[in-house]
MIBA-408011 format. One record per residue (C-alpha): x, y, z; residue in one letter. Coordinates in pm, whole numbers, plus 50000, padded with zeros to 5 digits. Example, Ala and Ser with C-alpha at 12.3 -4.5 7.8 and 13.67 -1.06 7.14 Angstrom:
MIBA-408011
MARMI      X      Y      Z  residuo
MARMI  51230  49550  50780        A
MARMI  51367  49894  50714        S
END
This chain:
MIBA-408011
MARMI      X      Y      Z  residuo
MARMI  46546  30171  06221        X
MARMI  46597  30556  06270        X
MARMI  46838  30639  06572        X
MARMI  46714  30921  06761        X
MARMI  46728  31079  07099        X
MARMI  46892  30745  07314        X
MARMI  47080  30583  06960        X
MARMI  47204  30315  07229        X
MARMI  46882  30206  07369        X
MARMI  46760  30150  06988        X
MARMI  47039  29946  06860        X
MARMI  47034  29730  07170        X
MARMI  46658  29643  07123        X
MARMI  46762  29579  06749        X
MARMI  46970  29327  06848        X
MARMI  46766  29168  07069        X
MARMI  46453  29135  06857        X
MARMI  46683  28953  06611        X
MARMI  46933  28772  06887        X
MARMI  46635  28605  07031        X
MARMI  46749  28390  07269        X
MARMI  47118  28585  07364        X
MARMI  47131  28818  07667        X
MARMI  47378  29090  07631        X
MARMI  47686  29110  07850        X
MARMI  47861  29374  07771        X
MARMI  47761  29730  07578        X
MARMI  48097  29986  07587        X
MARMI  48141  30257  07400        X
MARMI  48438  30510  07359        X
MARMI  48378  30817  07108        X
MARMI  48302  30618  06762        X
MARMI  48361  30265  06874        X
MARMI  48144  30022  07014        X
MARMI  48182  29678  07138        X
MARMI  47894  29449  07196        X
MARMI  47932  29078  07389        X
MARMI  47591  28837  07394        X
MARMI  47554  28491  07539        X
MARMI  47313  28242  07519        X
MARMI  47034  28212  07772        X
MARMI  47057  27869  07814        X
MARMI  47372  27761  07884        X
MARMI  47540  27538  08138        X
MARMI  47830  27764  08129        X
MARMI  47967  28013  08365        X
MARMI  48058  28328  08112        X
MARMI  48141  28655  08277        X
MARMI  48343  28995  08205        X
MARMI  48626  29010  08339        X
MARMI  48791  29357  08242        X
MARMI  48725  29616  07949        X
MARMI  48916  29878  07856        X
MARMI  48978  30127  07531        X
MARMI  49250  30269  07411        X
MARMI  49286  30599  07162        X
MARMI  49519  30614  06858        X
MARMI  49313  30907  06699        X
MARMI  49467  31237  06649        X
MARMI  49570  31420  06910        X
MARMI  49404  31146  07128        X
MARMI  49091  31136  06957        X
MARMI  48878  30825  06996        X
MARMI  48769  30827  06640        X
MARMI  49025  30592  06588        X
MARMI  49190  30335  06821        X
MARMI  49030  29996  07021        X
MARMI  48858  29857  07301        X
MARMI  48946  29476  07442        X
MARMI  48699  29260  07648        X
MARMI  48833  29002  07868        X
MARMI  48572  28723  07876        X
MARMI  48557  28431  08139        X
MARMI  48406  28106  08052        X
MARMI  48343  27821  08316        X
MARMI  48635  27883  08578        X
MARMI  48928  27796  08312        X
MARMI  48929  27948  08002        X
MARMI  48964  28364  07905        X
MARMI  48811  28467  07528        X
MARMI  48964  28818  07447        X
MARMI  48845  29028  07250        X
MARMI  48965  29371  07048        X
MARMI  48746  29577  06852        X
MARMI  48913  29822  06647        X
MARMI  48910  30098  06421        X
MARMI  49244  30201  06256        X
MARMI  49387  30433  06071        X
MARMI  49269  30539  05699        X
MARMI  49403  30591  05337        X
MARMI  49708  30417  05111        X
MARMI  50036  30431  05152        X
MARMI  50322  30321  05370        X
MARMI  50325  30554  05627        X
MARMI  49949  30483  05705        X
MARMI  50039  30127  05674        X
MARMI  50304  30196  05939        X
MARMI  50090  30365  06155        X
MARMI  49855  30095  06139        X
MARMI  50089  29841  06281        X
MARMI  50224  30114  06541        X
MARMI  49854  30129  06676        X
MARMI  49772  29777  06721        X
MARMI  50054  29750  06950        X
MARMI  49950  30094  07125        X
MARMI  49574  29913  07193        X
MARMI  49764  29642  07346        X
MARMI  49941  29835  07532        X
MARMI  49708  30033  07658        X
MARMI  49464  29806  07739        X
MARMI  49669  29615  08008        X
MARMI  49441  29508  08277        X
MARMI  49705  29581  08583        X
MARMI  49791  29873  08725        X
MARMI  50167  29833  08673        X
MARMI  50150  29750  08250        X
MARMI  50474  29781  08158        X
MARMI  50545  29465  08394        X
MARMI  50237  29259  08216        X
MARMI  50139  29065  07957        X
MARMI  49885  29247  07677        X
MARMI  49547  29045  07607        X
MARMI  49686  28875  07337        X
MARMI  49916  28657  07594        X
MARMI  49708  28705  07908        X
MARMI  49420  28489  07708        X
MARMI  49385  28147  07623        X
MARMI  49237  28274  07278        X
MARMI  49188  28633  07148        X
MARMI  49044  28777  06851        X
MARMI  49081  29087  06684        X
MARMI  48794  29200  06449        X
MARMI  48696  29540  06301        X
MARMI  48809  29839  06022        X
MARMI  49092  29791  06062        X
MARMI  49227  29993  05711        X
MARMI  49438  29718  05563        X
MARMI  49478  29820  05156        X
MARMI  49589  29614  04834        X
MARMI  49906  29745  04758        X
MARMI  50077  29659  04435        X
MARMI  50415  29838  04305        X
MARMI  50312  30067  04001        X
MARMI  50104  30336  03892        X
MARMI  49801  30105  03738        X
MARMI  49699  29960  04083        X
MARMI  49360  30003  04116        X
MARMI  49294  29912  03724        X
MARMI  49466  29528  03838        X
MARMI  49289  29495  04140        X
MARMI  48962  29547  04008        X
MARMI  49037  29323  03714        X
MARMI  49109  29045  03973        X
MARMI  48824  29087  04127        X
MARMI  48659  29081  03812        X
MARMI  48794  28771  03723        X
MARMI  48785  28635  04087        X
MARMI  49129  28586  04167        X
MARMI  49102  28561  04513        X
MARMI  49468  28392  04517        X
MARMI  49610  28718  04338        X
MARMI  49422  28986  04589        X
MARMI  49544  28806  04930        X
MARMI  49904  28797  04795        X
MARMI  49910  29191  04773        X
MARMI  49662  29222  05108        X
MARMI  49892  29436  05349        X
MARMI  49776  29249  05660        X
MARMI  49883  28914  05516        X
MARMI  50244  29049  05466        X
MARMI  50232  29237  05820        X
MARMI  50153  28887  05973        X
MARMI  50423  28691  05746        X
MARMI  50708  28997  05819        X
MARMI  50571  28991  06220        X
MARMI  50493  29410  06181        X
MARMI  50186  29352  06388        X
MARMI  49982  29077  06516        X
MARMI  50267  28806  06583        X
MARMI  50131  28464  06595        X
MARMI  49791  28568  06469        X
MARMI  49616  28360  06209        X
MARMI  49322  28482  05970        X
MARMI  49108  28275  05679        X
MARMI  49180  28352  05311        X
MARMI  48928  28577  05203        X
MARMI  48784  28401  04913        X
MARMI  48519  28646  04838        X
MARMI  48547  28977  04700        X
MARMI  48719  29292  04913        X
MARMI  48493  29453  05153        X
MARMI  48596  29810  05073        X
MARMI  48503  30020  04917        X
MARMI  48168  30065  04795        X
MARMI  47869  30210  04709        X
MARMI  47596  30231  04914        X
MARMI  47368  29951  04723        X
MARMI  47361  29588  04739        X
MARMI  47643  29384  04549        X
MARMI  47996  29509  04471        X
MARMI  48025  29829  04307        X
MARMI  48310  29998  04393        X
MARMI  48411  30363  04394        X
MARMI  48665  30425  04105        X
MARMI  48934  30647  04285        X
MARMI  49006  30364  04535        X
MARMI  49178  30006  04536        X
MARMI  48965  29773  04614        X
MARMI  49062  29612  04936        X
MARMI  48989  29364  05229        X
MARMI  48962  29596  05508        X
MARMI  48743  29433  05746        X
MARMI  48899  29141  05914        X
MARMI  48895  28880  06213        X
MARMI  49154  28730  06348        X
MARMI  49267  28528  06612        X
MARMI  49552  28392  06833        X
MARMI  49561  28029  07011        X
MARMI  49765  28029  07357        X
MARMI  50037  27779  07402        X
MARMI  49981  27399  07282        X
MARMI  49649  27502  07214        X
MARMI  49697  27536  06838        X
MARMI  49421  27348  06664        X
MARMI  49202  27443  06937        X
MARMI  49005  27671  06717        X
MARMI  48855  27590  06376        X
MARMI  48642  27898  06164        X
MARMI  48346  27738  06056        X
MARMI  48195  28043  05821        X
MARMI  48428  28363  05729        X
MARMI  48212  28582  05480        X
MARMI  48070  28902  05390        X
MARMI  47749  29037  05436        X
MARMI  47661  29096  05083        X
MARMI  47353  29278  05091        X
MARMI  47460  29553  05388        X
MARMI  47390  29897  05251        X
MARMI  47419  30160  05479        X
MARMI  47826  30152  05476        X
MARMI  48089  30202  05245        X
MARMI  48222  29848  05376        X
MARMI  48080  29534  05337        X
MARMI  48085  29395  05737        X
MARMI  48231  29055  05807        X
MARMI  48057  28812  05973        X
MARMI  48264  28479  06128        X
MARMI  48150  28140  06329        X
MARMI  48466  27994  06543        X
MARMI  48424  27634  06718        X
MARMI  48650  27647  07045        X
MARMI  48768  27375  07256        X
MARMI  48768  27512  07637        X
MARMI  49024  27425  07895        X
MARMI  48900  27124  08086        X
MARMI  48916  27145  08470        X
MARMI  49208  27006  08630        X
MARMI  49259  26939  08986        X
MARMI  49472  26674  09149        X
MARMI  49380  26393  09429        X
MARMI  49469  26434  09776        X
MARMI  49752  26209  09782        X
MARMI  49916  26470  09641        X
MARMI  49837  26704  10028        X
MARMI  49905  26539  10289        X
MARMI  49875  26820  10544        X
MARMI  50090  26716  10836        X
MARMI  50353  26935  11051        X
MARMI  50638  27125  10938        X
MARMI  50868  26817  10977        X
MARMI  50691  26592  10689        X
MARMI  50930  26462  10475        X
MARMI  50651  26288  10259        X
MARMI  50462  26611  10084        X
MARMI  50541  26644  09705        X
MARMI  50490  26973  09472        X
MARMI  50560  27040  09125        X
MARMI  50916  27146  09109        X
MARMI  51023  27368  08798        X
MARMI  51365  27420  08715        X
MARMI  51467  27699  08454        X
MARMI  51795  27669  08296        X
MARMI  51994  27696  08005        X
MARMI  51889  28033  07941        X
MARMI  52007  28228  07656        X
MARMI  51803  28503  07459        X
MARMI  51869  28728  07147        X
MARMI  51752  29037  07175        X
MARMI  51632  29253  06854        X
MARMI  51785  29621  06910        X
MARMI  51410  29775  06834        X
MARMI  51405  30083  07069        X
MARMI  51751  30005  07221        X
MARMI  51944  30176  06942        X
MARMI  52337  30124  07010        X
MARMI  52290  30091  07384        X
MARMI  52240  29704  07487        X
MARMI  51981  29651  07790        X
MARMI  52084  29539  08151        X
MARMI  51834  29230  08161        X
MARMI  51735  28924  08362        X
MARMI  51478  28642  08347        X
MARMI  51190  28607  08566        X
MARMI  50841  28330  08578        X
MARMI  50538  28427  08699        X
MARMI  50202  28240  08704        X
MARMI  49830  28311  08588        X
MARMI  49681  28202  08850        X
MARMI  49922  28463  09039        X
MARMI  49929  28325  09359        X
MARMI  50046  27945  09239        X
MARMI  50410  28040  09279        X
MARMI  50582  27924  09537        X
MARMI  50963  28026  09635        X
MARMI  51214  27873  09775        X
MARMI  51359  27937  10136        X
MARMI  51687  28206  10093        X
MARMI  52001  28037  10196        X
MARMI  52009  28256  10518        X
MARMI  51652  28100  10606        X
MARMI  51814  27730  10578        X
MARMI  52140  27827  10817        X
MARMI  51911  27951  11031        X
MARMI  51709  27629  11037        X
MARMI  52026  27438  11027        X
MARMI  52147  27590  11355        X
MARMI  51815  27553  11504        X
MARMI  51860  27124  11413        X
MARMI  51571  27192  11189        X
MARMI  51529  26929  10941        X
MARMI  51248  26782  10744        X
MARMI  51046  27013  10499        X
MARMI  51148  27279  10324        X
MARMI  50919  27668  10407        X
MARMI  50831  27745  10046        X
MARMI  50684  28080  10089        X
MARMI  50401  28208  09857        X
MARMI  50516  28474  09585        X
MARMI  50361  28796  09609        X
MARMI  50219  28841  09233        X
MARMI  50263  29285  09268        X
MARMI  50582  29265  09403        X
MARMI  50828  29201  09133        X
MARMI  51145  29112  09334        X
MARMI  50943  28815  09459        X
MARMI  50952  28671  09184        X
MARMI  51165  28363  09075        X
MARMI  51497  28538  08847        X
MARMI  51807  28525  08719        X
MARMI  52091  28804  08782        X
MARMI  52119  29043  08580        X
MARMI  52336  29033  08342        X
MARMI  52503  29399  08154        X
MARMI  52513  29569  07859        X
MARMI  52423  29273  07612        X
MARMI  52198  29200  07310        X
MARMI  52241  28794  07388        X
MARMI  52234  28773  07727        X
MARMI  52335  28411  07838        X
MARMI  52307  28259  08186        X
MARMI  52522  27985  08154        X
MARMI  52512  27735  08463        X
MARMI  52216  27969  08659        X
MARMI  51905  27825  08715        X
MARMI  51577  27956  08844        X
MARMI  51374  27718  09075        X
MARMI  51025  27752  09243        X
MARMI  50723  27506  09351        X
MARMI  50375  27524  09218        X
MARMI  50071  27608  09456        X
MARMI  49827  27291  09464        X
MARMI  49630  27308  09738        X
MARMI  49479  27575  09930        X
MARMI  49586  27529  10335        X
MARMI  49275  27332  10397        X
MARMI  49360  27071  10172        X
MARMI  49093  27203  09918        X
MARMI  49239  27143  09550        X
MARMI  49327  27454  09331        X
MARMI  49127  27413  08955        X
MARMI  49471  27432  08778        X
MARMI  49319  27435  08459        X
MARMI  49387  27694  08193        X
MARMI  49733  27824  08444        X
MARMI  49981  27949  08260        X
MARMI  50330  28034  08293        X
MARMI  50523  28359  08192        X
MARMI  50858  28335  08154        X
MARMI  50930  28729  08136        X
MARMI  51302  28905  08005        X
MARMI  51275  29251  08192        X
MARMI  51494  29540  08123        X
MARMI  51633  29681  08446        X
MARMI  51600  30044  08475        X
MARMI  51775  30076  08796        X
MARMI  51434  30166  08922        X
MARMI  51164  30013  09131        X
MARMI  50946  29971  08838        X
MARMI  51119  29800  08505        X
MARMI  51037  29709  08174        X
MARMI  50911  29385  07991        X
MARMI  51116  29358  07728        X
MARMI  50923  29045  07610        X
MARMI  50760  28720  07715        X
MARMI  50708  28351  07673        X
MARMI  50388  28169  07776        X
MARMI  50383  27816  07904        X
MARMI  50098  27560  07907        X
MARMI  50129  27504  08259        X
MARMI  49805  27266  08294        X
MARMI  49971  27057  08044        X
MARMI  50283  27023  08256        X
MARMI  50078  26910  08511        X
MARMI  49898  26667  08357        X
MARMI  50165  26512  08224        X
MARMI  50382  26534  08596        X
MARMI  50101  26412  08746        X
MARMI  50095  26042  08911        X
MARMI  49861  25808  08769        X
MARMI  49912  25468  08953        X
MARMI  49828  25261  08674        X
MARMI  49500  25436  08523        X
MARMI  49469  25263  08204        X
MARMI  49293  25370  07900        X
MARMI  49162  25116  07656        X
MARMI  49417  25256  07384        X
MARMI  49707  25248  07599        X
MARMI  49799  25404  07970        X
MARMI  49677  25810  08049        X
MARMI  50027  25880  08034        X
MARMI  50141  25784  07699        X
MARMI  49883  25879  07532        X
MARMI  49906  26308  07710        X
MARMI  50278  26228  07651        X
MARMI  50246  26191  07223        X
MARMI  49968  26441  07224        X
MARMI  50208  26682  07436        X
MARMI  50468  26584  07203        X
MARMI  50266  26691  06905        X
MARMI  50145  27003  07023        X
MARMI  50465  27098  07164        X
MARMI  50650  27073  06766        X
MARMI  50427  27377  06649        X
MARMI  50530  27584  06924        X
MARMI  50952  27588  06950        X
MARMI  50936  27343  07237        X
MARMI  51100  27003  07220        X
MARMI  50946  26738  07565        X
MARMI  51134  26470  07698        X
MARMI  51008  26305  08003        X
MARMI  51080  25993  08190        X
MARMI  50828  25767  08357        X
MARMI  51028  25626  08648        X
MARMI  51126  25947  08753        X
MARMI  50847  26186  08718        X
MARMI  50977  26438  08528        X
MARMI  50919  26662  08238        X
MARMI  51178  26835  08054        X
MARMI  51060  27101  07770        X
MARMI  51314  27257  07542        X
MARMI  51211  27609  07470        X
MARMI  51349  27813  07176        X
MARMI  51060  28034  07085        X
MARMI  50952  28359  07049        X
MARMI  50957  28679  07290        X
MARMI  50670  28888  07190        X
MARMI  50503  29240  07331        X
MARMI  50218  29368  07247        X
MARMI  50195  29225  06940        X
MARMI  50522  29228  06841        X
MARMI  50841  29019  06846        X
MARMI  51114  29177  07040        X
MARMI  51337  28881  07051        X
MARMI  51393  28501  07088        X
MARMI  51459  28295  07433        X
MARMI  51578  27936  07456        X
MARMI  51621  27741  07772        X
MARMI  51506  27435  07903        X
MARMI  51250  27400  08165        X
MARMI  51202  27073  08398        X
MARMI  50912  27026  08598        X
MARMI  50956  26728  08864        X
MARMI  50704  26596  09118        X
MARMI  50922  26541  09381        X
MARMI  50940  26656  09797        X
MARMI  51120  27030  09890        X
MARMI  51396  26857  10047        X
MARMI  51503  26631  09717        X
MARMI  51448  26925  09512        X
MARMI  51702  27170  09720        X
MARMI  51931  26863  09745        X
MARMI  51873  26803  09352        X
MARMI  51970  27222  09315        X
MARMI  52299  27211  09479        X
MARMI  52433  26906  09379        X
MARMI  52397  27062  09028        X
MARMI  52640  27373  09082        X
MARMI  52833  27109  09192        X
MARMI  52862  26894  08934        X
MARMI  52772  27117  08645        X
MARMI  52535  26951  08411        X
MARMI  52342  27063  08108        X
MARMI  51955  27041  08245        X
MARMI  51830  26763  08015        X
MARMI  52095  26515  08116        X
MARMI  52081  26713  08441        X
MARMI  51846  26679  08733        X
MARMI  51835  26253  08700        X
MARMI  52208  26263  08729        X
MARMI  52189  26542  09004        X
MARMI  51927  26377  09210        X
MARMI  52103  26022  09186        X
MARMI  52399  26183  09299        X
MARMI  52206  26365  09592        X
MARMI  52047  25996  09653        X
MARMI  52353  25822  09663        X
MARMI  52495  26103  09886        X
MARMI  52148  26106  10134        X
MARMI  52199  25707  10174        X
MARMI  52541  25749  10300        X
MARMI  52493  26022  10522        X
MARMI  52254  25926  10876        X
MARMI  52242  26282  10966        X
MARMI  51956  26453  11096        X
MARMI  51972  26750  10902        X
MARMI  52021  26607  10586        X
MARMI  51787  26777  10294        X
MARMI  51602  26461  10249        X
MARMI  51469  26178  10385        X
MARMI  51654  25829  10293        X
MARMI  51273  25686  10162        X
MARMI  51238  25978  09964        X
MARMI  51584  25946  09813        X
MARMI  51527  25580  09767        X
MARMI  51175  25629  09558        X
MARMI  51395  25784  09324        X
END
């Protein structure tokens, strides 16, 4: 086909007289690059675009070279990312370098939010996201008869040999670019580069090397939940000096999650009976790598924030339960919504001086989870997320993400959740989410412990802190996530700076304590009810 006048308007109806039965979603272009998204017709799926944006690395700015990411919805509970890219050319280690530099600048750059440095990139912000394109990655061997042993490989077909010495392997094994990205051996011959004919001929004053690539990243305990079913080049494409890759990817969506109403009961402001999901951060201890920081060690603290943004719910201040206190207030705790632009809302730490490992021994971060909507209408909680953030404080209104962990936050519901004796005909609902939680949870740092009788889940996270693509550090802590009232919950919070406890012997002790405490005391204003203390 010969692109003239409208070159747009001509590769589109290519497409589509060979697409057949695919509608296009989304056509963006920025200088060279283009990124193209088609669906099926029929579907029974809801798939939508939810943000696209481009970034230049060319330069001087140029947008010969750089990225554009597409955030794509799918049914109400899954987001597909994806980043086309085109990076920068030629051998050597300083392109190499610049390469790696310029994935993390699309990331970067292509933060949906009008306050990025306080975000997530894509690569976190999705539930899968793939990276695909040129993007320049040589076979680089140590000596001067490189391109005379590459070709031989390929000659011989040593496909083992050639993704040894592929530089984007190594970048992904030594975490340079790409962290927690995964890509298929390429067990075909290198894509680059060539001559203009069908086959594998390949220009004599280059290595030959595997320099178009997909790739992809699963979000938390969903490992597994994508599996390449083709991974090959197109052979026969002439009118490049690469061979294009084409890939097939089954994915297994996010289900949709919402719980009963037992679990709303919307009644006054002196219910005693309403539950949430409770989640307790403690234990928290990070390393930080120096990176950018040089010789000067970061002010830092620990914050959460959801995905939904508005699921967060915080805690009333102390000086909001004197007040209710002197009023003879009792009964439910106000747990007040957390606004998901303001930063100060949300749940943290303090902050904690001049340290590469800070440690907040004995601090905890608590908030409630978002349900229900205020009619009693459920909230689809699946696909939510939780980002546990380490910001650098600047002394400013705006800081910096220094790095964050994501947490399944669906699966902690589901596994918090009350069943009432739902039994599946290989066991209860519980136990088996419980050992395929379990599983999941050994690829990804995290270590669950849970108990039955007392509703609660307690994850040990030691993990990495990533940013755009890169890790910046590690983080450990554990996190707890208890269905349980407000009241029991604040009771549960400050009978543990009183007695002290480590969090995964912690909150049973703590709320025992707080139950034996509740069933002596008769008062009025106690922070629980005696029945709630006693379904403990």
């Amino acid at each position: 086909v010969e692109l003239v006048a409208d070159g747009t308007a001509a590769i589109h109806q290519l497409l589509q007289d060979r697409l057949g039965p695919y509608k296009r979603l989304l056509s963006f272009q920025r200088g060279e690059m283009r990124l193209l998204i088609y669906s099926l017709v029929d579907t029974t799926w809801s798939i939508q675009i939810k943000s696209v944006r481009a970034q230049n690395t060319g330069k001087g700015g140029l947008a010969n070279k750089g990225g554009i990411v597409a955030e794509v919805q799918v049914n109400e509970e899954t987001t597909l990312a994806f980043m086309s890219c085109h990076l920068e050319a030629h051998e050597g280690v300083d392109k190499y370098k610049t390469r790696c530099s310029s994935l993390a600048d699309i990331l970067n750059g292509t933060k949906k939010f009008a306050i990025p440095a306080i975000y997530p990139d894509a690569s976190l912000s999705s539930h899968f996201c793939f990276v695909l394109g040129d993007l320049n990655f040589r076979t680089r061997l140590d000596g001067e008869e490189q391109i005379d042993a590459v070709q031989q490989w390929v000659v011989d077909r040593n496909w083992k040999a050639l993704n040894e010495a592929d530089e984007l392997r190594k970048a992904l094994e030594n975490h340079e670019c790409l962290a927690g990205f995964e890509t298929p051996m390429c067990n075909f011959p290198p894509t680059f580069k060539v001559e203009r004919t069908s086959g594998y001929i390949y220009k004599q004053n280059r290595t030959p090397s595997y320099t178009d690539r997909i790739l992809w990243r699963s979000g938390n305990l969903l490992n597994g939940h994508v599996t390449p079913l083709c991974y090959e080049p197109i052979d026969n494409f002439t009118s490049s000096d690469h061979k294009p890759i084409r890939g097939a990817f089954e994915i297994q969506l996010n289900d949709s999650y919402v719980l009963p109403q037992e679990h709303h009961v919307p009644t006054s402001v002196f219910s005693k009976k309403q539950e949430k999901l409770h989640l307790f951060l403690s234990e928290i201890q990070c390393d930080i790598f120096p990176g950018d920081f040089g010789q000067s060690p970061p002010n830092t603290y620990v914050c959460m924030v959801s995905d939904p943004r508005k699921l967060l719910l915080s805690p009333p201040s102390n000086f909001q339960r004197c007040v209710r206190a002197l009023r003879k207030v009792s009964g439910m705790q106000d747990y007040s919504p957390v606004d998901p632009h303001d930063t100060d809302q949300w749940p943290h730490t303090v902050i904690l001086r001049d340290t590469f490992h800070p440690n907040w021994k004995g601090a905890e971060i608590h908030c409630a989870v978002k349900t229900h909507h205020k009619d009693g209408r459920p909230i689809n909680l699946g696909g939510a997320i939780l980002h546990i953030f380490l910001f650098k404080d600047n002394g400013r209104q705006v800081n910096e993400v220094i790095g964050s962990y994501p947490v399944n936050l669906e699966y902690l519901f589901r596994l918090c959740a009350k069943i009432d004796g739902s039994e599946h005909e290989h066991g209860s609902w519980r136990d088996l989410m419980h050992e395929t939680i379990k599983k999941k949870a050994s690829h990804h740092g995290g270590t669950l412990y849970d108990s039955a009788n007392d509703k609660m889940i307690s994850l040990d996270i030691d993990g990495p802190l990533l940013k755009n693509g890169l890790q910046t550090g590690v983080i450990r802590c554990s996190l707890d996530a208890w269905w349980v009232s407000d009241g029991i919950a604040q009771a549960s919070k400050a009978s543990t700076m009183k007695m002290g406890l480590s969090s995964n012997e912690g909150h049973l002790a703590r709320a025992r304590e707080a139950r034996e405490n509740c069933i002596k005391s008769q008062s009025s204003r106690s922070f629980f009810h005696k029945k709630d203390a006693q379904r403990l």
